[in-house]
N, C-alpha and C positions, 0 to 999 in steps of 0.2 A: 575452416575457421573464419577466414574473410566471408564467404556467403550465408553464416548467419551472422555474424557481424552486421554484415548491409544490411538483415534483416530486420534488426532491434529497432525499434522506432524510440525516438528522440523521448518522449513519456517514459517509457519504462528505462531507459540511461536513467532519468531524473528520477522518477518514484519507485523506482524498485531497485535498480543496480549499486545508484550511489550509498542510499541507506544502507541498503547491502553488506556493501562494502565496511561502510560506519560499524556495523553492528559486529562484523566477522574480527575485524582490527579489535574492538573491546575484546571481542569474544579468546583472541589470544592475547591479548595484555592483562584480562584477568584471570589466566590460566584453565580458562574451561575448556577449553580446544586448538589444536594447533592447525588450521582450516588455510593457511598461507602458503602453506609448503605446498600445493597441487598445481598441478597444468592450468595453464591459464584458462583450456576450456570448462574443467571442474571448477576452477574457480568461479567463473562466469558464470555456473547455474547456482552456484552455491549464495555470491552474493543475489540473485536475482531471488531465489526460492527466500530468501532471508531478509531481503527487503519489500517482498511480497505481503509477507507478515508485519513488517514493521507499516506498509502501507495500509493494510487493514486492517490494523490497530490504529491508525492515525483515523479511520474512513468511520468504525464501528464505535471506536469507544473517546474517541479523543473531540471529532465533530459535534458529534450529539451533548456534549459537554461543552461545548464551546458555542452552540448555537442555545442552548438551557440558559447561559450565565451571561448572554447578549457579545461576547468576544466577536462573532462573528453573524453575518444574517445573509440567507440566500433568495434570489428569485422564486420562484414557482419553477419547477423543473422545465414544464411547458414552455414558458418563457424564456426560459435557457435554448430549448431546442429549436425555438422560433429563431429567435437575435444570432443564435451561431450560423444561421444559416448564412444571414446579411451581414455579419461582422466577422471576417478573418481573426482578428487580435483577438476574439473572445477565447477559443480555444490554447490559445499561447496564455492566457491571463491563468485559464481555469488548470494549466498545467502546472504553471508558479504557483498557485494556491495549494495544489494537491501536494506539491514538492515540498512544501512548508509541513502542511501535514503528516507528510511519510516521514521527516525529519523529526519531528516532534515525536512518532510512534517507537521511531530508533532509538532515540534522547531516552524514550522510559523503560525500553528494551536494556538498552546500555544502564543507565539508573536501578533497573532490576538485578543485572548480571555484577553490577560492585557492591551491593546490599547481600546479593547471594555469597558470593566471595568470602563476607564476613564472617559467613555458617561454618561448622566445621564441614570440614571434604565429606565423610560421608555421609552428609545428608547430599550431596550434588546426586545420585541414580535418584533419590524420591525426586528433587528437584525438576530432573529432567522428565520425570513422567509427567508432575504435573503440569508443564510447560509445554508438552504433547500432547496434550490432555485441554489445553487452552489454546493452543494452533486447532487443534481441529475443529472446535466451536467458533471457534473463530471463523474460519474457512467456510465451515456450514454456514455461518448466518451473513456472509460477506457475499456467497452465493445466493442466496433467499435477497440480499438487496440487490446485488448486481440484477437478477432474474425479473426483480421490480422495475430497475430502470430500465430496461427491456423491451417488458410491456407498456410501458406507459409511453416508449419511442415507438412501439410499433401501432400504439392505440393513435398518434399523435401524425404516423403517418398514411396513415389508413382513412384519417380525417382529411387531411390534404388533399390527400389522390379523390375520396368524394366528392371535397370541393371545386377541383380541378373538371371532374366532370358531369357536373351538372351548373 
């Protein structure tokens, strides 16, 4: 347990474990799951797998909405990939930004789950499908971006290494 412990890099504590956690606490306080009672290791994938979601929900649906209505405005990605190279703090910056995000993604997660609450009990199995059913759209198209900035760090550094040698 200590040796993936060391592993977890300080990011995913913040964007994925704490919401996590956020999300799992609602998730028994408004009686949809009692998700607290397991071993700490269970625990530990469970908020991570839970605040995964809640971070790409913050990344997919919460950003794009928030850069639309001027909340928010970002560099050229290029331009991020350049300045992180000569700037330390940027990536500590762009971590607290994502962390607000993935918090924001839990907040609607949590905001869904005391609205669902309201319904009678058995609509919770349709509930749950179709919140299964939104994870995985989810995931698919969180993958199609991930896989974008990818390519655009591998196009980016493919340029470098040319310029480096000629």
């Amino acid at each position: 347990m200590e040796e993936l412990l060391d592993k977890i890099s300080s990011y995913d504590i913040v964007n994925c474990i704490v919401p996590g956690a956020v999300v799992c606490i609602a998730f028994d306080v408004f009686g949809f799951a009692d998700v607290l009672n397991y071993n700490a290791l269970v625990l530990l994938l469970v908020f991570y797998a839970t605040g995964l979601i809640a971070s790409r929900l913050g990344s997919i649906i919460v950003e794009p909405i928030a850069k639309k209505t001027g909340l928010i405005s970002y560099a050229p990605y290029e331009d991020y990939v350049s300045a992180e190279h000569g700037d330390g703090k940027i990536r500590i910056l762009q971590t607290t930004s994502n962390m607000y995000r993935s918090l924001i993604g839990a907040a609607i997660i949590v905001l869904s789950m005391g609205l669902a609450s309201l319904l009678p009990a058995e609509w919770r199995p349709a509930l749950a499908v179709i919140a299964a059913v939104l994870c995985f759209i989810l995931i698919v198209v969180s993958w199609r971006k991930q896989n974008s900035y990818l390519q655009k760090r591998i196009v980016k550094s493919c340029e470098e290494d040319f310029n480096v040698e000629n």
